[in-house]
Structures are given as C-alpha cells and as structure tokens.
FITORPA-634665 format. One record per residue: residue in three letters; x, y, z of N, C-alpha, C, CB in turn; chain; residue number from 1. Coordinates in nm, 3 decimals, padded with zeros to 5 digits. Atoms other than C-alpha are relative to their C-alpha. Glycine has a CB too. Layout:
ala|X|Y|Z|X|Y|Z|X|Y|Z|X|Y|Z|A|NUM
...
This chain:
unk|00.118|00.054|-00.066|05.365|-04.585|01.309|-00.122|00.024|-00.088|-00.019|00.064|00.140|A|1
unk|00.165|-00.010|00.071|05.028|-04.669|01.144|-00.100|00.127|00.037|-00.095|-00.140|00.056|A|2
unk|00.168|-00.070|-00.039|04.728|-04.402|01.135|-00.046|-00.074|00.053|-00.110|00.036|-00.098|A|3
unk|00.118|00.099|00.002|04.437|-04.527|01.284|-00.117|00.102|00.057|00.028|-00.153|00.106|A|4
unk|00.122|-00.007|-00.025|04.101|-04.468|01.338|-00.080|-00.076|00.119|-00.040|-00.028|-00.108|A|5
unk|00.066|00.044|-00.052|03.859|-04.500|01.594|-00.124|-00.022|00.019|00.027|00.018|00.043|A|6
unk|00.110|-00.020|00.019|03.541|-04.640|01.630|-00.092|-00.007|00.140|-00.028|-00.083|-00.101|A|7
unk|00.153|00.027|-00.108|03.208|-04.667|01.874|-00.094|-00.122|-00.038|-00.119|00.145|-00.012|A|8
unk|00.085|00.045|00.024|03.043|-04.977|01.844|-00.105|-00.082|00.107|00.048|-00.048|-00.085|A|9
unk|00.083|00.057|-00.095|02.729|-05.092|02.062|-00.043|-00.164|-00.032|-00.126|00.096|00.005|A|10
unk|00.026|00.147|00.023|02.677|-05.443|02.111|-00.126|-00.062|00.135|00.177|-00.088|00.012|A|11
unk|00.118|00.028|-00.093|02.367|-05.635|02.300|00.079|-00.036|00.123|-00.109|-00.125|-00.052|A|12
unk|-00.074|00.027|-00.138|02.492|-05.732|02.675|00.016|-00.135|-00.038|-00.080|00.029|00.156|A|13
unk|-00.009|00.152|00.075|02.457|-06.118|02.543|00.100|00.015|-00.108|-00.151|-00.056|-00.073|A|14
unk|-00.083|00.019|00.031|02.691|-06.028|02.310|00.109|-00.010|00.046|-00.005|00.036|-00.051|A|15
unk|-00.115|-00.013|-00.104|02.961|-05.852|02.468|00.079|-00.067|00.072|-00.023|00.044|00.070|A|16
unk|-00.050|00.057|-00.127|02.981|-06.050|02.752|00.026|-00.156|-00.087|-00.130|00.008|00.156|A|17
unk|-00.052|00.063|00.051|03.039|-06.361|02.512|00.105|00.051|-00.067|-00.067|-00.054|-00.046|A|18
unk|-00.146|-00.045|00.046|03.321|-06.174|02.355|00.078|00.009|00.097|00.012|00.124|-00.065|A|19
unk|-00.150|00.016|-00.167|03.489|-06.108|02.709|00.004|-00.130|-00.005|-00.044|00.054|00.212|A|20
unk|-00.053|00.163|-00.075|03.450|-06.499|02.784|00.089|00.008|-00.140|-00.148|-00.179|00.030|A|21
unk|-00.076|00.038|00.073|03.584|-06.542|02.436|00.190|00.060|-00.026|-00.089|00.015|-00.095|A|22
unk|-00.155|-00.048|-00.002|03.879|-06.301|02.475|00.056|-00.046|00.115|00.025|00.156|-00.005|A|23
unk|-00.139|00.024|-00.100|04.008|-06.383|02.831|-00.024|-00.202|-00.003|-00.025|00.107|00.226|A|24
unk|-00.084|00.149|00.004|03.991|-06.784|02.704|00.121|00.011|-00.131|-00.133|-00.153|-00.043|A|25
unk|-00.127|-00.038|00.082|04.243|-06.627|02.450|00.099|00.075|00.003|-00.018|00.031|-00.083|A|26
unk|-00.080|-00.088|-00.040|04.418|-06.406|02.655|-00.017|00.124|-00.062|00.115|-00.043|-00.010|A|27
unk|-00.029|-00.138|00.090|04.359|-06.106|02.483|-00.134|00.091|00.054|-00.003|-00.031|-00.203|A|28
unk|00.076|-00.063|00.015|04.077|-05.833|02.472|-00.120|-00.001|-00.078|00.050|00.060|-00.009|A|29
unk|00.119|00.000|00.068|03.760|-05.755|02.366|00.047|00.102|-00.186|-00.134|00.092|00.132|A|30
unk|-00.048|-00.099|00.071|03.902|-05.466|02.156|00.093|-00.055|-00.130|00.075|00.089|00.100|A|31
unk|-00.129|00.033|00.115|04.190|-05.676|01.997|-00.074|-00.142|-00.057|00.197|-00.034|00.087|A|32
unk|00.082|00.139|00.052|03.920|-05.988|01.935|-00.073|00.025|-00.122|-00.114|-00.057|00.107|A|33
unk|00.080|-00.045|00.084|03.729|-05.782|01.730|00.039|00.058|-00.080|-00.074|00.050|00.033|A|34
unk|-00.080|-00.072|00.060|03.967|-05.621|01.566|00.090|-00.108|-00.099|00.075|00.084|00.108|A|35
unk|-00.063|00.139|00.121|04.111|-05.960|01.413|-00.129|-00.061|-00.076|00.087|-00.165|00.100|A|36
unk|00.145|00.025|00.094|03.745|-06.037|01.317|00.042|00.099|-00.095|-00.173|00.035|00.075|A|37
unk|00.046|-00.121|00.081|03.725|-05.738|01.163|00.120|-00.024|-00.166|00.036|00.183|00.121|A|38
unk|-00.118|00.071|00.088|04.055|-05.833|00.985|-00.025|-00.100|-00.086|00.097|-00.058|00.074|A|39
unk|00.013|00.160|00.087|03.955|-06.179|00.879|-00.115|00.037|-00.098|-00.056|-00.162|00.114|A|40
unk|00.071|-00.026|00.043|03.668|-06.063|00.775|00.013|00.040|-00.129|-00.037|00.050|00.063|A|41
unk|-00.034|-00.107|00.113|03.791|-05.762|00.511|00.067|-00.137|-00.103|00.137|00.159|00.060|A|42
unk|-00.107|00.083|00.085|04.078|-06.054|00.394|-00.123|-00.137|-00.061|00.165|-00.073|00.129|A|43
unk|00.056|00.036|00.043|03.781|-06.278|00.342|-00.080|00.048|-00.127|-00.027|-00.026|00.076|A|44
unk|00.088|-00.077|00.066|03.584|-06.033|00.149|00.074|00.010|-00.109|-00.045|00.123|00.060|A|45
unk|-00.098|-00.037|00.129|03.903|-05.959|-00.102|00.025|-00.145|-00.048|00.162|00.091|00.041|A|46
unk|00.011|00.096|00.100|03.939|-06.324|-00.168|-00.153|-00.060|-00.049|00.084|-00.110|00.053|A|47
unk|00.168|-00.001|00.034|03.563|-06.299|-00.234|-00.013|00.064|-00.148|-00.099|00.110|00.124|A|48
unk|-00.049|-00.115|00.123|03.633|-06.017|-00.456|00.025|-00.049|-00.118|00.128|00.077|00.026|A|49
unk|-00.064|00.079|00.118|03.928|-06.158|-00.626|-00.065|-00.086|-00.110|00.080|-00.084|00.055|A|50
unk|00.087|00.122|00.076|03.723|-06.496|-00.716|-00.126|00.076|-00.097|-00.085|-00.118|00.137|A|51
unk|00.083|-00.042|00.056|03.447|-06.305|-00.858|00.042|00.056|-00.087|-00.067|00.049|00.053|A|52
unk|-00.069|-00.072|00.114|03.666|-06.089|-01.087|00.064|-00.131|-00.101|00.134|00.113|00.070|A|53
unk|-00.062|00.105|00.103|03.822|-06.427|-01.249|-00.125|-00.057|-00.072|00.093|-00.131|00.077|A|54
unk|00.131|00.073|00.071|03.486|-06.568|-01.283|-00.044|00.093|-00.093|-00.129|-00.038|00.099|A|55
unk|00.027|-00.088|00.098|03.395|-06.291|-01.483|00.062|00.034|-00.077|-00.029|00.080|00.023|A|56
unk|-00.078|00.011|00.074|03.661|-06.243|-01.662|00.016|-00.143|-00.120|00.089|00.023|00.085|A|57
unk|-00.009|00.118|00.060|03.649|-06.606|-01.743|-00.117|-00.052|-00.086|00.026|-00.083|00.096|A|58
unk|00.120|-00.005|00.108|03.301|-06.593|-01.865|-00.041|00.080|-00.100|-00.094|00.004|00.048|A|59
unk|00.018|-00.114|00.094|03.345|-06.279|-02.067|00.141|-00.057|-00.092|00.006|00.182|00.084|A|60
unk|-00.082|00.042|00.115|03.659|-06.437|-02.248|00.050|-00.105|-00.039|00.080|00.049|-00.006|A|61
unk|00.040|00.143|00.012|03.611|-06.788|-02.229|-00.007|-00.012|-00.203|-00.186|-00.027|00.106|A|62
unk|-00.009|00.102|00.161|03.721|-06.944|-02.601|00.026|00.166|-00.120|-00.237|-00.128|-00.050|A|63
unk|-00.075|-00.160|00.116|03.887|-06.561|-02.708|00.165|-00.035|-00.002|-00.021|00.219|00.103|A|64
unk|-00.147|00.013|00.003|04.247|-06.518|-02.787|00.059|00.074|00.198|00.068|00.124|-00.178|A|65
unk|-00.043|-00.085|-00.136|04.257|-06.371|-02.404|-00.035|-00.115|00.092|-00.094|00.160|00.040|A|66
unk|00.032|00.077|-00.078|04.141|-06.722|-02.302|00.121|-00.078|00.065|-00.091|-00.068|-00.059|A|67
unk|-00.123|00.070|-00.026|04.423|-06.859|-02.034|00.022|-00.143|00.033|00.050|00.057|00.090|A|68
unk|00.001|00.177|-00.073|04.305|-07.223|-01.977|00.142|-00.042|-00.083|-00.180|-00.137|-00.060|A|69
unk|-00.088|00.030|00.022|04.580|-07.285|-02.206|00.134|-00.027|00.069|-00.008|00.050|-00.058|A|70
unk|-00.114|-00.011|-00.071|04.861|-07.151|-01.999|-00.027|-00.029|00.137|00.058|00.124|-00.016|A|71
unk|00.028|00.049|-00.173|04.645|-07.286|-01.665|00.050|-00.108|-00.007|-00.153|-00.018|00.071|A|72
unk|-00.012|00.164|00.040|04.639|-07.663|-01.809|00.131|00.005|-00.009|-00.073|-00.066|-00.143|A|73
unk|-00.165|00.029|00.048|05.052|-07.637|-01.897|00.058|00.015|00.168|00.087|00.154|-00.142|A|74
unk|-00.042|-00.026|-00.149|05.100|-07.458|-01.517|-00.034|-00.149|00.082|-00.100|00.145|00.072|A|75
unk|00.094|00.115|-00.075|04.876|-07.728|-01.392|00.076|-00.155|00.017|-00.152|-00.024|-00.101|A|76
unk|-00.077|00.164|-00.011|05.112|-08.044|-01.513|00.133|-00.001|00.123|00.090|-00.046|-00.186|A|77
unk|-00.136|00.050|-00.090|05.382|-07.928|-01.240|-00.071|-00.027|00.161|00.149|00.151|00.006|A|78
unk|00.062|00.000|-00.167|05.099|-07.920|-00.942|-00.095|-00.168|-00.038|-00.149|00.198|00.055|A|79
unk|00.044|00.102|00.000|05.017|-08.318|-01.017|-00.003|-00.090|00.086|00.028|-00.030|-00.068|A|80
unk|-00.040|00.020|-00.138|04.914|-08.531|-00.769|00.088|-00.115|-00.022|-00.119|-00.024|00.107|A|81
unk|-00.126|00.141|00.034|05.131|-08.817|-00.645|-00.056|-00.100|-00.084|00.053|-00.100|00.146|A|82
unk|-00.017|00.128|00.091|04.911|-09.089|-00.816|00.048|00.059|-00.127|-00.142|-00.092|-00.026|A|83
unk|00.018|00.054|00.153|04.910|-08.940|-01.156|00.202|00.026|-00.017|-00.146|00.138|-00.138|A|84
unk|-00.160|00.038|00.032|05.338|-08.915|-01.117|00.013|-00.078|00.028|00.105|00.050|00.037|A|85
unk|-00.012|00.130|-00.030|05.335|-09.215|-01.038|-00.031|-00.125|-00.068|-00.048|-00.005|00.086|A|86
unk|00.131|00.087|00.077|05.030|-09.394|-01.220|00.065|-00.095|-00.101|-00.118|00.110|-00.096|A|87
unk|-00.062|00.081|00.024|05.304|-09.541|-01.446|00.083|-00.104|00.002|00.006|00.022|-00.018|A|88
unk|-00.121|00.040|-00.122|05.499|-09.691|-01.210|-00.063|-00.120|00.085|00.038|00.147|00.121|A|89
unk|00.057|00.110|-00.098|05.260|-09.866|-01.032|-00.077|-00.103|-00.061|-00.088|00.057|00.105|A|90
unk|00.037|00.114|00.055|05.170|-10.220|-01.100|00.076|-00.112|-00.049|-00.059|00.031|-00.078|A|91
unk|-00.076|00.070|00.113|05.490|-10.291|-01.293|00.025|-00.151|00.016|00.137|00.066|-00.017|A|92
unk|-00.073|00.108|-00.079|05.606|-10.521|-01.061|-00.117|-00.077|00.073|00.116|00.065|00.111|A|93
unk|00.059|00.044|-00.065|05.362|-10.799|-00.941|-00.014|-00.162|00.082|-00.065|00.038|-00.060|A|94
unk|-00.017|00.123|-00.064|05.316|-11.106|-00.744|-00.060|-00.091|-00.052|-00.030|-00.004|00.117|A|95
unk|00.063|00.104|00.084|05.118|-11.294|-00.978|-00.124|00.006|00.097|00.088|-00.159|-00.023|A|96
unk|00.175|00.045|-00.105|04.829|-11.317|-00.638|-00.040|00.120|-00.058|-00.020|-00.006|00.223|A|97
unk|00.121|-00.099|00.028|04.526|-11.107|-00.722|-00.056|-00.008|00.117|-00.105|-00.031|-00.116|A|98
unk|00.092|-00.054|-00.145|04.418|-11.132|-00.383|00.076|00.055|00.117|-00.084|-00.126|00.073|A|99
unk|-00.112|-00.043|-00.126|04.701|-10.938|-00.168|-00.064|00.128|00.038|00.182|00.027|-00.048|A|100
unk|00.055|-00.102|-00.059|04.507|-10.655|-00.149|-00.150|-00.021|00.065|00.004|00.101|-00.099|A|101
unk|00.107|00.021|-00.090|04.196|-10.763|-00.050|00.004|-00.086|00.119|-00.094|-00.041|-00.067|A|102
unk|00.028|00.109|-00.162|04.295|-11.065|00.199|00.145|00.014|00.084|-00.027|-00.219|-00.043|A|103
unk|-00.089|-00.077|-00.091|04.592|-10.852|00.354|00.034|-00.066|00.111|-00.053|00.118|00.042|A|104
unk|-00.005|00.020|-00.212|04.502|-10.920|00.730|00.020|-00.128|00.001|-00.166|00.033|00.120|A|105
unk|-00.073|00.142|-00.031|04.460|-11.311|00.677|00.087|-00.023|-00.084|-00.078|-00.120|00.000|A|106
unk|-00.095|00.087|-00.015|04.754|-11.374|00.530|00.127|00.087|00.086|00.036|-00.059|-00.151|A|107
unk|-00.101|00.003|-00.116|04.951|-11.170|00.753|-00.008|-00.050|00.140|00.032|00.114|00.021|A|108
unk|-00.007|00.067|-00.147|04.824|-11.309|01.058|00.066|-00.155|-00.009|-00.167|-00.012|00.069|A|109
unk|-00.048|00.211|00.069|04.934|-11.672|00.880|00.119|-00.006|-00.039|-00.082|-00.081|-00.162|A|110
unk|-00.133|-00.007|00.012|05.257|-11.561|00.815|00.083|-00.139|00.054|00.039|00.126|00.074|A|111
C-alpha cells in the first residue's frame, strides 16, 4: 500500500460548494476531485518540464555533432501522413473531365 500524506486546504465557500456540485455531477467527492486535479495538474507540469528541457537542449546543440534532427527527420518518414503515402498514387488514373470535382452534385443529380 502507498504512503500518503495529508493535507489542510481552505477554500472560499463559492468555491467549495462549486466543487461539491462538481463532484456529486461526477459521482465522486470533493476530496477525490481534487485530488485528480492535483494529479493532472503535476502530469501537466512534467510534460511542461520535459518540453522545456528539449528546447534547450535543442538550442544549446542545434548544428553540433549532438544535433538529432538527423535521426528525427529519418524517424519522421515512418509517421507520414496518408496524402504524402499516397501523393504518388493519386491522379494516375483520370477521366479526362476537369470538372468532376468541382460540379460533383450536378452531375450526380443528372445521372
């Protein structure tokens, strides 16, 4: 079982009492509402963190032998979106009309 710690915290009556409405329209507590804030919060703060440590990193070794755009740009060709796997692909085949994409609706209603 986890340690834990407890705390005391005072809140205005306008608050509070919007945290009860907000916990019993979520079934839960005041105690356990604030306690996932508190959560989201910290996990916000570390990918806050994180980002700030790359950026710095990235501006302190930006165009050194420690620079990884190299090995980002190579990672990067397997997260492509669908057009550009595609982008060769499309067109090959055409109908000779140049206007099927723009006059769509009337000629399917004329079918």
């Amino acid at each position: 079982m986890a340690i834990t710690k407890s705390m005391n915290i005072s809140f205005s009556i306008q608050i509070y009492e919007k945290l009860s409405e907000i916990s019993k329209e979520q079934n839960t507590t005041v105690t356990e509402l604030v306690r996932n804030v508190v959560i989201q919060f910290l996990k916000e703060e570390e990918k806050n963190r994180v980002s700030k440590a790359i950026e710095e990193f990235a501006l302190e070794f930006g165009g050194t032998e420690f620079d990884l755009d190299t090995e980002l740009e190579e990672a990067s060709e397997y997260n492509k979106s669908p057009y550009e796997l595609g982008k060769d692909l499309f067109g090959k085949r055409g109908s000779g009309k140049g206007n099927l994409s723009k006059d769509y609706k009337y000629l399917l209603r004329n079918l």
